[in-house]
N, C-alpha and C positions, 0 to 999 in steps of 0.2 A: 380507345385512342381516337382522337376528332384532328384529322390529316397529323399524327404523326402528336397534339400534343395533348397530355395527360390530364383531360376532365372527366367530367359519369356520363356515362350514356346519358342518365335524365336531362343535364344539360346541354351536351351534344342534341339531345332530338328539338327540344325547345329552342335551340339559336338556328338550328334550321326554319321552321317555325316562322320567328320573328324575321327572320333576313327576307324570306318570302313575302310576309305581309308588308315589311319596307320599301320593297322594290319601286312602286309609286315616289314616296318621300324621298329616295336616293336620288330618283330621277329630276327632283326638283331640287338638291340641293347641288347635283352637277353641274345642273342648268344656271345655277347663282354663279358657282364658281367662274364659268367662264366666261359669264358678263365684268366678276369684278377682277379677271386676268386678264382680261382683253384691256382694262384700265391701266393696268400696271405695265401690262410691259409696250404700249401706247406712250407712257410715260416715261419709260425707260431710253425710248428710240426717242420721241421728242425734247429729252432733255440730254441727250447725246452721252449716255451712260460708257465709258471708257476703261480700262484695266487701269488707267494711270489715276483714277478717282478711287482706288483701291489701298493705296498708299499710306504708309503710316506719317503722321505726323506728330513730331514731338513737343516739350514744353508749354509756351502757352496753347501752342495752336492758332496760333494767327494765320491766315491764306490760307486756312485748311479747304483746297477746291476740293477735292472728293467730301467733305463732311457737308459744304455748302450746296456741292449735286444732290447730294442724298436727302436734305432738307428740300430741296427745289422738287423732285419725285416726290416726295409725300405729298407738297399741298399741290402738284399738278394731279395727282390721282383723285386729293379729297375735295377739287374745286374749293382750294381756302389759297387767300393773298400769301399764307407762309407757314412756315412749320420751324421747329423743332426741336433735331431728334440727338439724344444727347445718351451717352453712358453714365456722363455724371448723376441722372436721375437714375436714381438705384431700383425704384420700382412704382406700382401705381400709387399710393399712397404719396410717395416722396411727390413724386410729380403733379399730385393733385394739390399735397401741400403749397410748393410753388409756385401753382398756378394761383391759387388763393391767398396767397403772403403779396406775390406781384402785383395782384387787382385790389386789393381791399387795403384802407387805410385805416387810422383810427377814425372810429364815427362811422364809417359806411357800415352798409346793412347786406348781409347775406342772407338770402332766403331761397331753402329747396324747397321744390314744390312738388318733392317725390318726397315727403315725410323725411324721416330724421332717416342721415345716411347712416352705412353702416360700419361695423364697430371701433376701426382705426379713424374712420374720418372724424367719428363723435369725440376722441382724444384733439385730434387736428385744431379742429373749433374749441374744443374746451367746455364741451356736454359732460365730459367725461373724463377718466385718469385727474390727474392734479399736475399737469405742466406748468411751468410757470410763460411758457412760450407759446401758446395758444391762441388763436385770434382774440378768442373773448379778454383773455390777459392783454391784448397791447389794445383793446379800446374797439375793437370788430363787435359789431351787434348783430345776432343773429334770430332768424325764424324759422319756422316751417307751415310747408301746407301739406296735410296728407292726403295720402291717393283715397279715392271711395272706388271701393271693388276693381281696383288695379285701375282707373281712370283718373285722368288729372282733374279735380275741381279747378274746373275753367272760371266759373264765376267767382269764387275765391283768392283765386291769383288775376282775376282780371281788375276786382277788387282792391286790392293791396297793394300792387304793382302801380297803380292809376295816381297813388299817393304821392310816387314822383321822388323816393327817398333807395330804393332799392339798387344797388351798388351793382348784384351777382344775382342773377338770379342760376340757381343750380340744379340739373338734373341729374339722378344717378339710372343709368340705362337698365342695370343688371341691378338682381334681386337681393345681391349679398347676403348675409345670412337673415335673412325675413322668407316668411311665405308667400309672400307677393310675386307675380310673373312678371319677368323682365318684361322691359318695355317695349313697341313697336316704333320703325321710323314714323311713321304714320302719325301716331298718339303724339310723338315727337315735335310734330312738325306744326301740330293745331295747338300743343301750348304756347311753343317758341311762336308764333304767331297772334296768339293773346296778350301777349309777353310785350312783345313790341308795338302792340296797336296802341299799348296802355300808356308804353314807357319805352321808344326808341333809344334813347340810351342807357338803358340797363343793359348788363354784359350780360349775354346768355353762354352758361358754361356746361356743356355734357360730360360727365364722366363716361368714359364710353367701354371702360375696361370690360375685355370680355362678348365685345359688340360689333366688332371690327369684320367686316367681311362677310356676315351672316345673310346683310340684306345688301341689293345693289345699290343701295344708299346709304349716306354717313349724316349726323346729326349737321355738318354744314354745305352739303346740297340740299337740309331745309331753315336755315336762315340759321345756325348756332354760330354764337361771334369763335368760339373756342371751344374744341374735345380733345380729353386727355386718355393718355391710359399707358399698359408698360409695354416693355420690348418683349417679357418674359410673357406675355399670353398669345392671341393670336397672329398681331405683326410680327413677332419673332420667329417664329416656323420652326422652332427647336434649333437654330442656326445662331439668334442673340443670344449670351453669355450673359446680359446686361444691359438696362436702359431703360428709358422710357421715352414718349414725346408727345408736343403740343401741336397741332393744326389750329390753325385760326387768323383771325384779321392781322394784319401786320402792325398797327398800332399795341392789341393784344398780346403779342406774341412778344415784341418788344417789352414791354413790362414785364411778361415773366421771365423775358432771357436776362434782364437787371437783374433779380432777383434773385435767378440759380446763379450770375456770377458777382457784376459789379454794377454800379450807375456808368451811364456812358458806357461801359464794356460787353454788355448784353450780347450779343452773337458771336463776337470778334473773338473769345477766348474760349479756349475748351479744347485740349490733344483729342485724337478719335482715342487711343489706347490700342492701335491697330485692329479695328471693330468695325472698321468701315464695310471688309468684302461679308464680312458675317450678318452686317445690320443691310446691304446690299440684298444679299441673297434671301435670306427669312423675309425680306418684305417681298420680294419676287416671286418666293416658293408659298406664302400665306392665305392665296386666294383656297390653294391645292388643300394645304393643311389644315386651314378652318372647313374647310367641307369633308375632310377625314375624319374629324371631330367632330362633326353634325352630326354624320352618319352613325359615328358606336354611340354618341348621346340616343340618337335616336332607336336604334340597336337597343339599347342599355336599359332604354322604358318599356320596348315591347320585350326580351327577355323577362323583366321582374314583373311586370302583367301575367305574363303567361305562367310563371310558377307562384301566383296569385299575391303579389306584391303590388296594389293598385292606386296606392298614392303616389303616386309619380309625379312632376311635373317639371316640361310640360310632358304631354300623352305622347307616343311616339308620331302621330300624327300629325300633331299640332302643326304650326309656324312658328320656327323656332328666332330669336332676336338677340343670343345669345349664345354660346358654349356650357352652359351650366346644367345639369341634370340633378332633382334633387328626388329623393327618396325617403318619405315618412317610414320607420320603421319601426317605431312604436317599442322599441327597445334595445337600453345602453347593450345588452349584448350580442343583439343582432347591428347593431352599429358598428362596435368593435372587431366581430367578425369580418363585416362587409368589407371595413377600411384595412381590416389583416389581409386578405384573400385579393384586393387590389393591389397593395404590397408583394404579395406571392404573385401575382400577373406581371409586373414591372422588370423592364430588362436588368436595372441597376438595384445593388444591394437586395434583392428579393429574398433573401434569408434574414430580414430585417424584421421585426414582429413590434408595429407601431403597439406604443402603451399612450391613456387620456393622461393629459399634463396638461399646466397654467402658460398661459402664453400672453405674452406683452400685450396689451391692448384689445383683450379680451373677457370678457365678465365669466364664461364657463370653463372647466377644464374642456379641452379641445382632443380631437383622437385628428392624426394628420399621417397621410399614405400617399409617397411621391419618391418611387425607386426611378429618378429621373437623371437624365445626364446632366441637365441644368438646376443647380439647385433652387427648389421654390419654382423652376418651371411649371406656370398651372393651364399650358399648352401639351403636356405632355402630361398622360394619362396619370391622376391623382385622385382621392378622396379624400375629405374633411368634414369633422361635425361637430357640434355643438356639443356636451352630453347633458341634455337637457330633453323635454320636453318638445316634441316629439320626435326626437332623438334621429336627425333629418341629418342623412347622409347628404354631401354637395360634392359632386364629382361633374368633373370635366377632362377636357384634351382624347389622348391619341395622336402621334405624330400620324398615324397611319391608319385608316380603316382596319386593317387587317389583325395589328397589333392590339387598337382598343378592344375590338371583340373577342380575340383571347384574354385580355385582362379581366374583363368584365365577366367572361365565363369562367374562370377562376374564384373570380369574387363573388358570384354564387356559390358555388359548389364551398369555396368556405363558408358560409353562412347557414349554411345546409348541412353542414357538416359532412360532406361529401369529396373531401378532397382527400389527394391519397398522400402518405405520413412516410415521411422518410424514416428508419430505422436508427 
């Protein structure tokens, strides 16, 4: 018994082990936390945050001041002209969709310069699936630049950009399901920089899902016009139900609030669905919660090192610029276990035994493990994978340091075949 809950000694002595050699990495990732809480709630007392902004608003949602406070918090945190933040975005995809239906017309040119995104967006654009509603369908032209060795080809996009035809230029921060390592503010900050020397008015757009809070900078304290991402990952804090939102220039941001409602009606419309104290609080409690999640990711890599699991990335050590933990395990049924025994760690439905299924917007069958309160919450400790070749577990969240590390020691010990069988 490891305080009271039920794993194998072997994994008991190993997360001791690893928690010890974290100690360092923990300490920096506190240290993150309350540079980017010291933001938040900065922003909270500067924008005069009130119980009466907690209110539900019905119908269209016209005068919704608490919805319009809670938009005014986010771009006073992210240093951007405006934000937002809306239920009606159902999740990061939808909101990315949006964000790119709003800015791109027929004839403009989209060009990521993180390679082809990943597998929902390739449907988005029309790489992929057969929509009939896809950018490439209403007359959107698209390109790509690929990364060399996780580095932006600066001269390539410096190149192309220069041409003077490029609409969007698009980053995706996080790794999605590729083996590539998410990206740094840093890396961020010297494209978005080539970007605009070449072609000031190109719209620079981060997807940022997944990225929010990691580092004490966000893709527009380094010149992005707009970053999107959902309610249901790190901004949420296990507290959103639902959402998603945009930061960026207020011209920007205008165009995509046309888009998710009406022309001329852009911000003016939209009920909160009484979501406000929920979308309130998760962004409040998020600095807390994405460093609970660094830490069992971080946790998660030195555990599967030490029971000689060493494709990891990144390394528990690393600089992490995401919530994502990925794990090479070189087989569908150490896959399937890992993503079981995740499942068995989860507070909700834990008697759930994921099976690989086809899932909308995906080329593999997929194996998916999320006994979360939030459905699809990928803030709260889950695992998902391809079943393919190299058969690469992507796990993320934990509401709770304390919480992921028990999951995660679970989901060894299934894999290992060391857990114990109920009768």
């Amino acid at each position: 018994m490891y305080y009271g809950y039920n794993v194998s000694d072997y994994t008991a002595n190993l997360a001791r082990q690893a928690e010890a050699d974290c100690a360092e990495v923990f300490r920096k990732i506190d240290e993150n936390a309350l540079i980017c809480s010291a933001k938040v709630l900065t922003a909270f007392q500067e924008c005069r945050v009130s119980t009466t902004d907690f209110l539900e608003i019905t119908g269209y949602g016209y005068y919704d001041a608490g919805r319009d406070k809670l938009e005014a918090v986010y771009a006073r945190v992210f240093g951007a002209e405006d934000a937002l933040v809306r239920p009606q975005l159902m999740s990061g995809t939808h909101a990315l969709a949006v964000t790119l239906g709003g800015l791109l017309k027929p004839g403009d040119t989209l060009l990521y310069i993180t390679g082809e995104p990943y597998d929902t967006l390739q449907s988005v654009i029309g790489t992929a699936g057969e929509s009939r509603n896809s950018l490439l369908k209403y007359g959107v032209k698209y390109e790509k630049i690929d990364l060399i060795g996780n580095e932006f080809n600066l001269d390539a996009i410096r190149e192309r950009v220069s041409r003077g035809d490029i609409k969007v230029a698009a980053i995706q921060r996080s790794r999605g399901y590729s083996q590539r390592k998410s990206l740094y503010i840093d890396q961020i900050a010297e494209a978005i920089s080539v970007v605009k020397a070449a072609s000031p008015n190109t719209v620079v757009m981060v997807d940022n899902c997944y990225g929010e809070f990691t580092e004490d900078r966000e893709p527009t304290d380094v010149g992005a016009d707009v970053f999107v991402g959902s309610m249901m990952k790190n901004l949420g804090a296990g507290f959103a139900v639902s959402g998603g939102y945009c930061v960026g220039k207020k011209t920007v941001i205008e165009d995509i609030a046309e888009r998710l409602t009406a022309p001329c009606v852009g911000k003016d419309l939209g009920a909160n669905f009484n979501q406000l104290a929920s979308f309130f609080k998760g962004f409040f409690m998020a600095p807390t919660t994405t460093a609970a999640t660094l830490k069992s990711m971080a946790f998660a890599a030195r555990l599967l090192e030490l029971a000689g699991y060493s494709d990891v990335s990144p390394r528990y050590d690393e600089k992490r610029t995401d919530i994502v933990q990925t794990i090479d395990l070189h087989s569908p049924e150490k896959l399937i276990k890992f993503c079981r025994g995740i499942q068995m760690g989860s507070p909700v439905e834990a008697y759930a035994i994921p099976e690989p299924g086809d899932m909308p917007g995906y080329p593999h069958p997929e194996i998916m493990a999320a006994g979360t309160f939030v459905t699809g919450a990928t803030n709260e400790l889950s695992c998902d994978g391809p079943l393919c070749e190299p058969y690469t577990a992507y796990m993320q969240g934990g509401l709770s340091y304390d919480y992921g590390k028990l999951g995660v020691m679970r989901a060894l010990d299934e894999m290992l075949d060391l857990s114990p069988r109920k009768e």
